[in-house]
MIDOSE-1310 file (N, C-alpha, C; in nm, 2 decimals, decimal comma, always signed):
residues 273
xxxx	+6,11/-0,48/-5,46/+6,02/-0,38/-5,40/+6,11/-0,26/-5,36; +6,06/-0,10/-5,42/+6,16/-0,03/-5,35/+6,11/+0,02/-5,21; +6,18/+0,04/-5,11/+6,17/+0,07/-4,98/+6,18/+0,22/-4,98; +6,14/+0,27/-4,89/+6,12/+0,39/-4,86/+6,25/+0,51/-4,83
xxxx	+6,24/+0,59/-4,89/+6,37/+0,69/-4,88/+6,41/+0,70/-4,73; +6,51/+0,70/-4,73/+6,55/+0,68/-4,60/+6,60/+0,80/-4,51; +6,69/+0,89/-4,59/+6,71/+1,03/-4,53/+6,64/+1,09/-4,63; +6,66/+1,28/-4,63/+6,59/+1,36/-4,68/+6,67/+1,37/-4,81
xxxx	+6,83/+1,37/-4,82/+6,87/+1,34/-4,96/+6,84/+1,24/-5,03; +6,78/+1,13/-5,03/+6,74/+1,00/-5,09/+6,65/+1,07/-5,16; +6,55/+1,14/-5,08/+6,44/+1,17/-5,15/+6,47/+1,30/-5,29; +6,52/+1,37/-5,21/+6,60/+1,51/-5,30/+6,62/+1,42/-5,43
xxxx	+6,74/+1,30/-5,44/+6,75/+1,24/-5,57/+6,64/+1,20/-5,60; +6,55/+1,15/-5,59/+6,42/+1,08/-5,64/+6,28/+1,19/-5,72; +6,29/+1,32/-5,64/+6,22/+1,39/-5,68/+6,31/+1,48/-5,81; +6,44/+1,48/-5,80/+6,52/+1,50/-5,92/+6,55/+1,41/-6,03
xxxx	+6,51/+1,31/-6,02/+6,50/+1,23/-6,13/+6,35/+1,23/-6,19; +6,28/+1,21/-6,08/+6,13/+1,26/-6,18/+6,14/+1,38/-6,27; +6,19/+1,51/-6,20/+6,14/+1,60/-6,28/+6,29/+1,64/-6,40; +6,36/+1,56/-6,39/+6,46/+1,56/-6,53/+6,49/+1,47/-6,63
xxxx	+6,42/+1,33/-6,58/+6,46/+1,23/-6,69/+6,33/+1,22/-6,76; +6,33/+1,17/-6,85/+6,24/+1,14/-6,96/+6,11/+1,05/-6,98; +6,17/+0,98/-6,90/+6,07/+0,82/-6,93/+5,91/+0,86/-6,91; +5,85/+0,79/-6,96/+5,73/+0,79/-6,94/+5,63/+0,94/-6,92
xxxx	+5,69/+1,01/-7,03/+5,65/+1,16/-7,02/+5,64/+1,25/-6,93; +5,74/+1,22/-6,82/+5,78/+1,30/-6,76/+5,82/+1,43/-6,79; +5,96/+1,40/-6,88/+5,99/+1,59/-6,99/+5,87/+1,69/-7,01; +5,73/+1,67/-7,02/+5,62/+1,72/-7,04/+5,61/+1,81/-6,93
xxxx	+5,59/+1,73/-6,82/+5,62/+1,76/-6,66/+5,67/+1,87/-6,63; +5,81/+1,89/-6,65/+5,91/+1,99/-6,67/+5,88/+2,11/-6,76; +5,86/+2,06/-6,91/+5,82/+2,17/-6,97/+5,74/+2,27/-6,92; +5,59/+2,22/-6,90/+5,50/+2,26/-6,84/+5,56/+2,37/-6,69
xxxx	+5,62/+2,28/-6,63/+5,72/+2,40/-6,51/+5,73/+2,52/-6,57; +5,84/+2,49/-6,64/+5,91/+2,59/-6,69/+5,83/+2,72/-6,75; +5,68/+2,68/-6,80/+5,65/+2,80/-6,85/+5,63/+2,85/-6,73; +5,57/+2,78/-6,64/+5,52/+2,88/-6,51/+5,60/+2,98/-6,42
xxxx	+5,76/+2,97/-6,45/+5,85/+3,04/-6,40/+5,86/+3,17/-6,34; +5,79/+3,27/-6,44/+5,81/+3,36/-6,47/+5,69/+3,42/-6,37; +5,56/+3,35/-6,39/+5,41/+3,37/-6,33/+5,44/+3,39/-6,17; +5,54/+3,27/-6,11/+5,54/+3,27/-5,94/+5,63/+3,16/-5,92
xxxx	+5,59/+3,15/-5,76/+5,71/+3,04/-5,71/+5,60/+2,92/-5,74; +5,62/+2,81/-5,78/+5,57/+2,71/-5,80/+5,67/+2,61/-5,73; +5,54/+2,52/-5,68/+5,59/+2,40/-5,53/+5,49/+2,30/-5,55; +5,51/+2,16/-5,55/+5,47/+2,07/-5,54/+5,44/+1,99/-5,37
xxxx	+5,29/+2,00/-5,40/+5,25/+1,95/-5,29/+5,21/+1,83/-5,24; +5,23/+1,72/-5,16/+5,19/+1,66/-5,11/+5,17/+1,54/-5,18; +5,07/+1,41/-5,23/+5,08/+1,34/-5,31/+5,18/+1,27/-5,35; +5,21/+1,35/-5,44/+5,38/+1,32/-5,57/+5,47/+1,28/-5,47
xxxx	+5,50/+1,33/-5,38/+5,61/+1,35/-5,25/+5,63/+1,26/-5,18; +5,49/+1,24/-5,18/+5,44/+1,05/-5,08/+5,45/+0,97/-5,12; +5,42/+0,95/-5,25/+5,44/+0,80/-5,31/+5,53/+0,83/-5,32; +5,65/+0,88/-5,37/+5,82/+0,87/-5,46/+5,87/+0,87/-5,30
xxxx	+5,90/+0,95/-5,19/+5,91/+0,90/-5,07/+5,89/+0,74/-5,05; +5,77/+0,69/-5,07/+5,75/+0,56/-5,01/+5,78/+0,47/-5,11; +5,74/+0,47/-5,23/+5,78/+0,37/-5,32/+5,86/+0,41/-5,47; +5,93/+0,52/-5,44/+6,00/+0,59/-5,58/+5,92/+0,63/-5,63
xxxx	+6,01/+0,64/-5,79/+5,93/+0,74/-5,86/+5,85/+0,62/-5,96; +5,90/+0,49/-5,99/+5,79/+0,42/-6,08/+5,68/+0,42/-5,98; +5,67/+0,38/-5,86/+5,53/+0,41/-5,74/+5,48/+0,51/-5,78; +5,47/+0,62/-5,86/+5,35/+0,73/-5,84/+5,30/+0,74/-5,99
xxxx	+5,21/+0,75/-5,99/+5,15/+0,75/-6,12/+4,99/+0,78/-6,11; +4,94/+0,91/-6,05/+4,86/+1,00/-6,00/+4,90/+1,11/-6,04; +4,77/+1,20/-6,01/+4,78/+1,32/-6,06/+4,90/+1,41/-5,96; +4,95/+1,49/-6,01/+5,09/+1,60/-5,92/+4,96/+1,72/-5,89
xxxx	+4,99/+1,80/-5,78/+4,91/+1,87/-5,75/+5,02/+1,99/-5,72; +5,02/+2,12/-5,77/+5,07/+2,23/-5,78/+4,99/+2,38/-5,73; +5,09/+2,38/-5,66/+5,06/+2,55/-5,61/+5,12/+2,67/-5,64; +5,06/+2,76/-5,65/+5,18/+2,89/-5,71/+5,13/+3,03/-5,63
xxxx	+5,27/+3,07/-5,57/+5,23/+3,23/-5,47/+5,24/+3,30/-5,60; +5,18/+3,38/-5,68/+5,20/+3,48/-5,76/+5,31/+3,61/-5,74; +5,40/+3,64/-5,85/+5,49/+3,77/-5,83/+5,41/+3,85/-5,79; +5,34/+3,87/-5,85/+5,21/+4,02/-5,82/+5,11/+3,90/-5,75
xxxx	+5,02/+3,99/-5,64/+4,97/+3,96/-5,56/+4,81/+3,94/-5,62; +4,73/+3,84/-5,64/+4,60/+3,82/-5,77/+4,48/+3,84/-5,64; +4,39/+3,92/-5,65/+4,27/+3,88/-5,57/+4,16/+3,84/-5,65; +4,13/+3,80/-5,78/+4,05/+3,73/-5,85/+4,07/+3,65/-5,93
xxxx	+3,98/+3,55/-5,92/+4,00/+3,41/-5,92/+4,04/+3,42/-6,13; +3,97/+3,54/-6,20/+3,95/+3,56/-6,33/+4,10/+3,60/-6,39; +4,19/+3,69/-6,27/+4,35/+3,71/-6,34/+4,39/+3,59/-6,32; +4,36/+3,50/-6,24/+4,42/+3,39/-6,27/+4,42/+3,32/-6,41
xxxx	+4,32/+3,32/-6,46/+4,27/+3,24/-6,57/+4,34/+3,30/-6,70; +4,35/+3,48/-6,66/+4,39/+3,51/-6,76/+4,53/+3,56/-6,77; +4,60/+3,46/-6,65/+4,80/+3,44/-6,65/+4,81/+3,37/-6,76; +4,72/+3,23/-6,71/+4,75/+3,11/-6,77/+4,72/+3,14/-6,97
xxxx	+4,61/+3,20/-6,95/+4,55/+3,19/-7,11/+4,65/+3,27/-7,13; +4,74/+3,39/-7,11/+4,85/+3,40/-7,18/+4,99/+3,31/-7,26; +4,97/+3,21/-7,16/+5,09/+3,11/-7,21/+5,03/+2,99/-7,30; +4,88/+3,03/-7,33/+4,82/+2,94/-7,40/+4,78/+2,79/-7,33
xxxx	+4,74/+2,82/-7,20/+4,72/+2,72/-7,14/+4,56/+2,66/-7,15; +4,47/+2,77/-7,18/+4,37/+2,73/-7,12/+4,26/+2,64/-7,21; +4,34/+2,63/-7,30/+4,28/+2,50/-7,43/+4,30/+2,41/-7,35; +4,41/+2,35/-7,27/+4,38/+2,21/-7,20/+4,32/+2,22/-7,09
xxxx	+4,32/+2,33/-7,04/+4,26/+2,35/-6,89/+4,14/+2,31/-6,86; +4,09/+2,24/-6,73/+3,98/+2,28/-6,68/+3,96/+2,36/-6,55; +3,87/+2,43/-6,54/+3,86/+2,49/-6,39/+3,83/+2,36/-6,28; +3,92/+2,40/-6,18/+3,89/+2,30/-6,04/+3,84/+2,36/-5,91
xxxx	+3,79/+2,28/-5,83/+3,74/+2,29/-5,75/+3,78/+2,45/-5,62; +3,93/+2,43/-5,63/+3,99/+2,51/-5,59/+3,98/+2,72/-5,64; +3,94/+2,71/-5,75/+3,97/+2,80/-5,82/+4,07/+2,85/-5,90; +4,12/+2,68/-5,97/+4,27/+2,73/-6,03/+4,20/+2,56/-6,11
xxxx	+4,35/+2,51/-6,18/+4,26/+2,43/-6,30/+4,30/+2,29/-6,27; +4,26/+2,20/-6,37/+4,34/+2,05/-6,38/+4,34/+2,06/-6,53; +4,51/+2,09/-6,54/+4,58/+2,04/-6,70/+4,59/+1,92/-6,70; +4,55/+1,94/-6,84/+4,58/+1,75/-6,88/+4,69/+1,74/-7,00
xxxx	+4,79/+1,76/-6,94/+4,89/+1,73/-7,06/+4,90/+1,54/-7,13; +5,00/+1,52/-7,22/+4,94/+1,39/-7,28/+4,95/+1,25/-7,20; +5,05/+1,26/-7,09/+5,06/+1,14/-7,02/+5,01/+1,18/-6,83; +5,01/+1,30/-6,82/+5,03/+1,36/-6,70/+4,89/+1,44/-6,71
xxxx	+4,84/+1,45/-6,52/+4,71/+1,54/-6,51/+4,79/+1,62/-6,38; +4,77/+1,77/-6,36/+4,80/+1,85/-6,32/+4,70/+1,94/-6,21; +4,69/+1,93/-6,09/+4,59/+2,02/-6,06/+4,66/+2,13/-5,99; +4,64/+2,26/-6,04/+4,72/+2,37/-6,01/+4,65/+2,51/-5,96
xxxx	+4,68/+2,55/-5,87/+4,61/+2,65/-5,80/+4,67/+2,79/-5,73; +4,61/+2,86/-5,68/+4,68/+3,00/-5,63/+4,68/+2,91/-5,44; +4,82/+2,92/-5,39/+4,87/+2,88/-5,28/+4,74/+2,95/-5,21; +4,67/+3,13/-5,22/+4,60/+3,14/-5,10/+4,46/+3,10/-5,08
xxxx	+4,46/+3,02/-5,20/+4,29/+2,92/-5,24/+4,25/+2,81/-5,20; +4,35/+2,75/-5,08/+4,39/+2,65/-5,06/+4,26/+2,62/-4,92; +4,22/+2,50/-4,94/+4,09/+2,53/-4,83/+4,09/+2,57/-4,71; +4,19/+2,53/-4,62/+4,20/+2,52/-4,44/+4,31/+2,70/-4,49
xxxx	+4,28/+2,77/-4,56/+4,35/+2,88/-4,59/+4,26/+2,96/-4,53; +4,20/+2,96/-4,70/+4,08/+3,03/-4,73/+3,91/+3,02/-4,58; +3,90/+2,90/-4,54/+3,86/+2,86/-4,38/+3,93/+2,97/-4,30; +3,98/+2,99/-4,29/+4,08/+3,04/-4,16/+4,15/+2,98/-4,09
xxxx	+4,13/+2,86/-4,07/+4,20/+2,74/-4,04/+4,34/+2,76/-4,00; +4,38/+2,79/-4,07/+4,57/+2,83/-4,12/+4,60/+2,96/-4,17; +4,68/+3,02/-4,09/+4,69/+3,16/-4,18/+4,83/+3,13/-4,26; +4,79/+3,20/-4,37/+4,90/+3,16/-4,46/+5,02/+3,24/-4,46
xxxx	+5,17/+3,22/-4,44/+5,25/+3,32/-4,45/+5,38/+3,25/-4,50; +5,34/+3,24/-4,67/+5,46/+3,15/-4,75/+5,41/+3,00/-4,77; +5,44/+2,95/-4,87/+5,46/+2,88/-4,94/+5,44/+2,73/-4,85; +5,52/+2,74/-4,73/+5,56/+2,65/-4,62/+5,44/+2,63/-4,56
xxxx	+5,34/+2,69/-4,54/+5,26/+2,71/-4,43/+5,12/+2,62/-4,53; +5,13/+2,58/-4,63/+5,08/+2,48/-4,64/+5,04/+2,34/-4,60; +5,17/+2,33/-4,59/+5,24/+2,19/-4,51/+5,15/+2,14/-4,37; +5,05/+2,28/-4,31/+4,95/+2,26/-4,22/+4,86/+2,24/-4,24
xxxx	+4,83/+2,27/-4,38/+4,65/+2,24/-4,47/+4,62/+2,10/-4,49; +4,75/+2,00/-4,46/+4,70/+1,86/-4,55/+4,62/+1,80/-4,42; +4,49/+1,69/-4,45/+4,46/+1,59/-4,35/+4,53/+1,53/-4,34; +4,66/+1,49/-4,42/+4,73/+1,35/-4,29/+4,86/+1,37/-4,30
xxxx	+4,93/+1,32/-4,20/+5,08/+1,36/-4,16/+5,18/+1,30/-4,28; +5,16/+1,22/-4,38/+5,22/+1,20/-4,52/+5,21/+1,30/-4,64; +5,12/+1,39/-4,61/+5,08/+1,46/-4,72/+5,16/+1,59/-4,67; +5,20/+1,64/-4,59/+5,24/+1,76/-4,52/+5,36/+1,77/-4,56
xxxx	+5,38/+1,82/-4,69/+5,49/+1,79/-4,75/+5,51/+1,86/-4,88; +5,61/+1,98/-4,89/+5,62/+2,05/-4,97/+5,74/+2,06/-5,05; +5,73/+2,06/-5,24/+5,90/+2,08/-5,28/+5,85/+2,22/-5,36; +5,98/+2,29/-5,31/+5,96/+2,44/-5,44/+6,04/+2,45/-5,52
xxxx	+5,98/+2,46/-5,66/+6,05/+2,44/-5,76/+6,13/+2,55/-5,78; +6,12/+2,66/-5,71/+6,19/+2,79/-5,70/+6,35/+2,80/-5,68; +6,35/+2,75/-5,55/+6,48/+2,72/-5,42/+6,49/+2,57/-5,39; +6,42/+2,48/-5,49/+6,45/+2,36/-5,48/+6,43/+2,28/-5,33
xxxx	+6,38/+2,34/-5,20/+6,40/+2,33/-5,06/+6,24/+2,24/-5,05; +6,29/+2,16/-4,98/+6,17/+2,05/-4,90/+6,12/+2,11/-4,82; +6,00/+2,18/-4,79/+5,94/+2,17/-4,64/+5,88/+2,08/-4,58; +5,88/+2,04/-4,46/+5,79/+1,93/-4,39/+5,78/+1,89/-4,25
xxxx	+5,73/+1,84/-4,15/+5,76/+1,85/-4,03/+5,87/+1,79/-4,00; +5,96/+1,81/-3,90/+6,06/+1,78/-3,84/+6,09/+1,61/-3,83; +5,95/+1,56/-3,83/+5,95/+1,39/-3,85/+5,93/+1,31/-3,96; +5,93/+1,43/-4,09/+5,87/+1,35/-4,14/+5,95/+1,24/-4,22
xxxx	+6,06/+1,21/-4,26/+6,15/+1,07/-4,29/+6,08/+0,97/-4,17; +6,11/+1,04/-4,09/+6,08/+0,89/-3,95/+5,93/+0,81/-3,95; +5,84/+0,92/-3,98/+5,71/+0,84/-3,99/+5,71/+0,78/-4,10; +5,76/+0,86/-4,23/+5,75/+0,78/-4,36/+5,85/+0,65/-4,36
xxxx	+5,90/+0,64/-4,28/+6,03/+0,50/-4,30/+5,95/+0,43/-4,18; +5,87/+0,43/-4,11/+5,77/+0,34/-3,97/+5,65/+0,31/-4,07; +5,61/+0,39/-4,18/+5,46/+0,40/-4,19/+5,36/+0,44/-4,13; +5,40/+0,52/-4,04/+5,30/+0,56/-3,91/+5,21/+0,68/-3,96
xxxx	+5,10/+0,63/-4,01/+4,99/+0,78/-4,05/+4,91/+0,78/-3,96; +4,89/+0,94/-3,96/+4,84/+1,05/-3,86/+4,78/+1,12/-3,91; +4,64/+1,20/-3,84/+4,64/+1,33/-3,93/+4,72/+1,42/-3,89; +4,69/+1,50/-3,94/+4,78/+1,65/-3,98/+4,65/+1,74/-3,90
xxxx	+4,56/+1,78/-4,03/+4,46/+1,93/-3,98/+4,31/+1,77/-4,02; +4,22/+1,82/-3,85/+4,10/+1,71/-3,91/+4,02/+1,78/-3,99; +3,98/+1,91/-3,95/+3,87/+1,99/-4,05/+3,95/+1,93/-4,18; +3,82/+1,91/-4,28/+3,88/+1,87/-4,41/+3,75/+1,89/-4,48
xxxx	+3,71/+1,93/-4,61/+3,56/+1,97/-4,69/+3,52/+1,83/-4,74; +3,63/+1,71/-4,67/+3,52/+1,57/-4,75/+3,62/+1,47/-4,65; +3,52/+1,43/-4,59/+3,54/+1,35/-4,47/+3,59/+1,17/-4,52; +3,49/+1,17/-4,61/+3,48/+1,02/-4,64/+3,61/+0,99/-4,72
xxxx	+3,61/+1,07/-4,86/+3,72/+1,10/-4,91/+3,84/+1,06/-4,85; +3,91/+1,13/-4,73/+4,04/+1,09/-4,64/+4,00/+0,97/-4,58; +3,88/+0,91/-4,57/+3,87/+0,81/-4,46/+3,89/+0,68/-4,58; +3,87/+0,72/-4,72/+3,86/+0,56/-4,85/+4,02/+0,59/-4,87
xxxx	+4,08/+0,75/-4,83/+4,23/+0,72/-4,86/+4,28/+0,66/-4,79; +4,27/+0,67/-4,61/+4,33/+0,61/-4,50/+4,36/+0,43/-4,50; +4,24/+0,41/-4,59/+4,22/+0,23/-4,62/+4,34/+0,23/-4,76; +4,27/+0,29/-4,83/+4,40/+0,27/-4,96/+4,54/+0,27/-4,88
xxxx	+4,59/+0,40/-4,84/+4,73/+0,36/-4,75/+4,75/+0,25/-4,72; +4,64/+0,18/-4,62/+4,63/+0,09/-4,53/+4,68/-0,05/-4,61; +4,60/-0,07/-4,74/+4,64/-0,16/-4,84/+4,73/-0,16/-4,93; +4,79/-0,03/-4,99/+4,89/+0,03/-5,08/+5,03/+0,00/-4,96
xxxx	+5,07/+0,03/-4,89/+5,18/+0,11/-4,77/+5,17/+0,06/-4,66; +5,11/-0,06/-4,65/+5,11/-0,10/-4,48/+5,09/-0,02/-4,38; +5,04/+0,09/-4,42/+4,98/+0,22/-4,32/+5,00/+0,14/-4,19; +5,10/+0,20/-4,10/+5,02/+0,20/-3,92/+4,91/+0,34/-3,85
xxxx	+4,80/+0,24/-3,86/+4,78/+0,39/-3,81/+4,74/+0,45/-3,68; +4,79/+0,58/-3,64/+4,82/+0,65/-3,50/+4,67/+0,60/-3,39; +4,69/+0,61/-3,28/+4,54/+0,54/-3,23/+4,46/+0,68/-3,21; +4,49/+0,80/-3,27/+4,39/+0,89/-3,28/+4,31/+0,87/-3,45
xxxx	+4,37/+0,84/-3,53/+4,34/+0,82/-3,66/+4,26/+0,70/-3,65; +4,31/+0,61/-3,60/+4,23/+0,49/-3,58/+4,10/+0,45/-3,54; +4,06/+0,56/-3,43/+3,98/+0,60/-3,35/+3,89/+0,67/-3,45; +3,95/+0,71/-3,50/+3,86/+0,86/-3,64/+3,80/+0,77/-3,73
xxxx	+3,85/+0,65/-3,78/+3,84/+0,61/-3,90/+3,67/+0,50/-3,85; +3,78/+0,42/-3,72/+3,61/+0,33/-3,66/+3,49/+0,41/-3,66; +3,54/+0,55/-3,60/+3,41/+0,64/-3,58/+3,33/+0,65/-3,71; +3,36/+0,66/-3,82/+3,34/+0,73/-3,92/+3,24/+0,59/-4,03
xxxx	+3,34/+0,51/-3,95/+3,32/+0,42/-4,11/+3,20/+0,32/-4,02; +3,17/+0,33/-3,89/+3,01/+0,27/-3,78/+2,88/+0,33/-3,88; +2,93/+0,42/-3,95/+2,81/+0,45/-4,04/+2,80/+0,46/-4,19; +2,91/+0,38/-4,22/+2,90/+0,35/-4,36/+2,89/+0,21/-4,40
xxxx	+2,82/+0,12/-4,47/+2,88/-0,01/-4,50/+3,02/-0,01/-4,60; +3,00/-0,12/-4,57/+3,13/-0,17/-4,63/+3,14/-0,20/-4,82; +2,99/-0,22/-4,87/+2,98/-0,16/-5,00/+2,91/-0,08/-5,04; +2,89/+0,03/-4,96/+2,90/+0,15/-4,94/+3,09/+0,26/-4,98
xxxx	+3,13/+0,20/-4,89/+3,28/+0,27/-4,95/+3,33/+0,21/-5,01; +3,32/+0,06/-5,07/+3,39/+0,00/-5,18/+3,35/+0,11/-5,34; +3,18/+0,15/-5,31/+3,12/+0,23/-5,43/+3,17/+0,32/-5,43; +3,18/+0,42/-5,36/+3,28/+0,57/-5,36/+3,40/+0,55/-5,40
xxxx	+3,49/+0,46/-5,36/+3,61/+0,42/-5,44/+3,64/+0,39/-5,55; +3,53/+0,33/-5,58/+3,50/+0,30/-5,73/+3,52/+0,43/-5,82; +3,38/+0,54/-5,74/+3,37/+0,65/-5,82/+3,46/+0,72/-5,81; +3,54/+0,69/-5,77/+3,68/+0,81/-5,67/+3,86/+0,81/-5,74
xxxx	+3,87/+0,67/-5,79/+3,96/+0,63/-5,82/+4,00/+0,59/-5,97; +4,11/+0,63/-6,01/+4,09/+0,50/-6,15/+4,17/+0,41/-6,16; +4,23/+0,38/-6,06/+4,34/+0,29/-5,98/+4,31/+0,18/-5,88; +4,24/+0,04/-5,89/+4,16/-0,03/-5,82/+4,32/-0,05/-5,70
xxxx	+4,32/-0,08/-5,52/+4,34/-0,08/-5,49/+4,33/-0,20/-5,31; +4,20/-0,14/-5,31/+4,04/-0,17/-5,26/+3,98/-0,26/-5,28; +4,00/-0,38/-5,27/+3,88/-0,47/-5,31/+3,78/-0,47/-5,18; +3,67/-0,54/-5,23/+3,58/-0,53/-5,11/+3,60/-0,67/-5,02
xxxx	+3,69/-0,68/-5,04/+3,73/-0,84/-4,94/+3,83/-0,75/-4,86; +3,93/-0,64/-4,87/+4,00/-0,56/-4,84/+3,96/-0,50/-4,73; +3,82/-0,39/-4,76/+3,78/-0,33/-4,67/+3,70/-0,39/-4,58; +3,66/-0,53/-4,61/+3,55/-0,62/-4,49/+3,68/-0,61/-4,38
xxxx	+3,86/-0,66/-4,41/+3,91/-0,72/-4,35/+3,97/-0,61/-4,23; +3,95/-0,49/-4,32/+3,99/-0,35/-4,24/+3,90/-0,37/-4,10; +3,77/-0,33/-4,19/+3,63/-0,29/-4,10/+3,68/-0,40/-3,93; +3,74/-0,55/-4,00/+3,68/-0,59/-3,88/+3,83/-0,57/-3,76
xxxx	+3,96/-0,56/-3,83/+4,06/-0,52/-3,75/+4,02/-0,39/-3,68; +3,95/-0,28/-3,75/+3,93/-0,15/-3,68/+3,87/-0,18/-3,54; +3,77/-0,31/-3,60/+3,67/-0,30/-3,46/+3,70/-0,38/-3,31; +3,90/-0,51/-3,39/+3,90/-0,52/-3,31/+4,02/-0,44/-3,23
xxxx	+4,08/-0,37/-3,29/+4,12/-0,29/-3,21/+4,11/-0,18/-3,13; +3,97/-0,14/-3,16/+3,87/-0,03/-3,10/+3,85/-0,10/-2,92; +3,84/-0,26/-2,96/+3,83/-0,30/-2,82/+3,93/-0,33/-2,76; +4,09/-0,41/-2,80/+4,16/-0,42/-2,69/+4,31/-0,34/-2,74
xxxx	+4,31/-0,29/-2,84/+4,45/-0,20/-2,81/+4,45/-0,10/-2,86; +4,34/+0,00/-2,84/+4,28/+0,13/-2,88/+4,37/+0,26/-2,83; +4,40/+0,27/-2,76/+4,55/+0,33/-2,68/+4,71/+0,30/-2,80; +4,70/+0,18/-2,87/+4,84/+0,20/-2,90/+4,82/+0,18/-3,04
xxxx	+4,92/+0,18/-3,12/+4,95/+0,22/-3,28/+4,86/+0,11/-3,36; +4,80/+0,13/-3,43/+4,70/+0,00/-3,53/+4,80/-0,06/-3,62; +4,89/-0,16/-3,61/+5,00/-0,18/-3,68/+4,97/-0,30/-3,80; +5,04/-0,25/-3,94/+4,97/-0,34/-4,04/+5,04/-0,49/-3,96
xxxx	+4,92/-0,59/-4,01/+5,02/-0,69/-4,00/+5,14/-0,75/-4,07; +5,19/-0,67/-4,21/+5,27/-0,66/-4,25/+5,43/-0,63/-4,21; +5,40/-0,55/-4,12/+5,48/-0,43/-4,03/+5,53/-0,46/-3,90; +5,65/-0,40/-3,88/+5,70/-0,46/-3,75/+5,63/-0,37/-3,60
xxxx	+5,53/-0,39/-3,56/+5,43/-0,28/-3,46/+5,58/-0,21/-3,39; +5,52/-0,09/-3,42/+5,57/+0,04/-3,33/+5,49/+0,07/-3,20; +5,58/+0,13/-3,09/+5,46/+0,23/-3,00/+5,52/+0,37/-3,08; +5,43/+0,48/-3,09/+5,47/+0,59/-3,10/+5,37/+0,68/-3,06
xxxx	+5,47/+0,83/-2,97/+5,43/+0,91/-2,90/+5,28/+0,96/-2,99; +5,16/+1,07/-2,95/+5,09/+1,06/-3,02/+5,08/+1,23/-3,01; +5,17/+1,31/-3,01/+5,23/+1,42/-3,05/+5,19/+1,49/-3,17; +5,20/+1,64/-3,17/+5,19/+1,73/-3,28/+5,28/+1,71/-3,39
xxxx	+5,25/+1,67/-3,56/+5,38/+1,68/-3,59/+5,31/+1,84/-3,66; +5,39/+1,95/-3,58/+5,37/+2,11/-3,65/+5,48/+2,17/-3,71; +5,60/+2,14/-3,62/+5,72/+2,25/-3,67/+5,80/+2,21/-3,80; +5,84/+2,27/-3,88/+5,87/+2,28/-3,98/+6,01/+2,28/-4,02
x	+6,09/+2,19/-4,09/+6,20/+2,23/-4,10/+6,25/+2,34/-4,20
């Protein structure tokens, strides 16, 4: 089993072996970079970051999610479309939710967007000032995590090795445009990653999930995922740890039982290195 990168150069190698060696169509990966070069700064967000952080780079095998600040400054969603259709992208393209697309190159899916499109942005949520200032958009404190493919430089909060080597998830930003969504990911963690999770998160998740059954979010998973993770014997066993922790150690870290229980502070993680 690989274990979790330990400092922030562990990771630097891991995210440099994905995007240069070959295997499993990764080169594609790269190519695809490469045209974008020229378009903006392009940075990889969140996701990609987290799994190769927590279990390498054979651990991730989901979609990479990409952001790009434009050289020239775009205020319609339409020059965007018509950067890409320049470099002959837009035969694979589809438009996404965001207002930017998901490429589907042959082994790899890509969802790529204009950095100021980004929802808790465009919200007001977060005012954006660089590339970095992402790193505040994600719901959970694993996701808050940026590489630019520009300057090669990691952003991310000041803790973030330490939570990622404890397993300790937290959110980040709660506003989020799909509530359930982060709450079937918080369980995936929970079963993927021995998630511990913060007793504010923990708190969030009982709240949330008192009104869902339990094959109720096994079905959204279903439709959510193409990656089974979740069984519904999984989330019965969540449902009932959530509730007993809701009653006698709701104050302190929900620790997998996998995991060696942490106390940890229940602090901002904001500042950025």
């Amino acid at each position: 089993m690989v274990l979790p990168a330990r400092k922030l150069s562990d990771l630097r190698k891991r995210l440099g072996r994905f995007l240069t060696e070959k295997a499993c169509g990764r080169d594609e990966v790269h190519r695809f970079l490469a045209l974008l070069e020229p378009v903006g700064e392009v940075a990889i967000l969140g996701g990609m970051i987290r799994d190769v952080a927590l279990a390498g780079i054979e651990g991730f095998n989901s979609d990479i999610d990409l952001v790009i600040e434009m050289v020239e400054p775009l205020a319609e969603n339409d020059q965007f479309e018509t950067v890409l259709g320049e470099y002959g992208l837009t035969h694979k393209a589809e438009k996404n939710k965001f207002g930017g697309y998901r490429i589907c190159l042959d082994k790899w899916k890509l969802d790529i967007w204009r950095a100021q499109d980004t929802w808790a942005i465009k919200q007001g949520l977060v005012q954006y000032n660089g590339l970095e200032s992402l790193c505040r958009t994600t719901f959970f404190n694993w996701d808050a995590v940026l590489f630019s493919l520009g300057n090669g430089k990691l952003y991310m909060p000041e803790d973030y090795m330490q939570t990622i080597n404890a397993r300790f998830l937290d959110f980040n930003l709660l506003k989020c445009p799909n509530v359930i969504s982060n709450i079937i990911k918080s369980l995936r963690y929970r079963e993927k990653y021995d998630a511990n999770f913060s007793p504010r998160l923990a708190k969030y998740v009982s709240d949330v999930v008192q009104h869902h059954s339990e094959a109720d979010i096994y079905q959204r998973d279903l439709e959510s995922h193409d990656h089974r993770v979740i069984t519904l014997e999984d989330i019965s066993k969540i449902y009932h740890s959530l509730e007993k922790h809701s009653k006698t150690n709701s104050l302190f870290t929900m620790a997998s039982e996998e995991v060696q229980p942490r106390l940890w502070s229940d602090g901002e993680h904001s500042r950025l290195s």
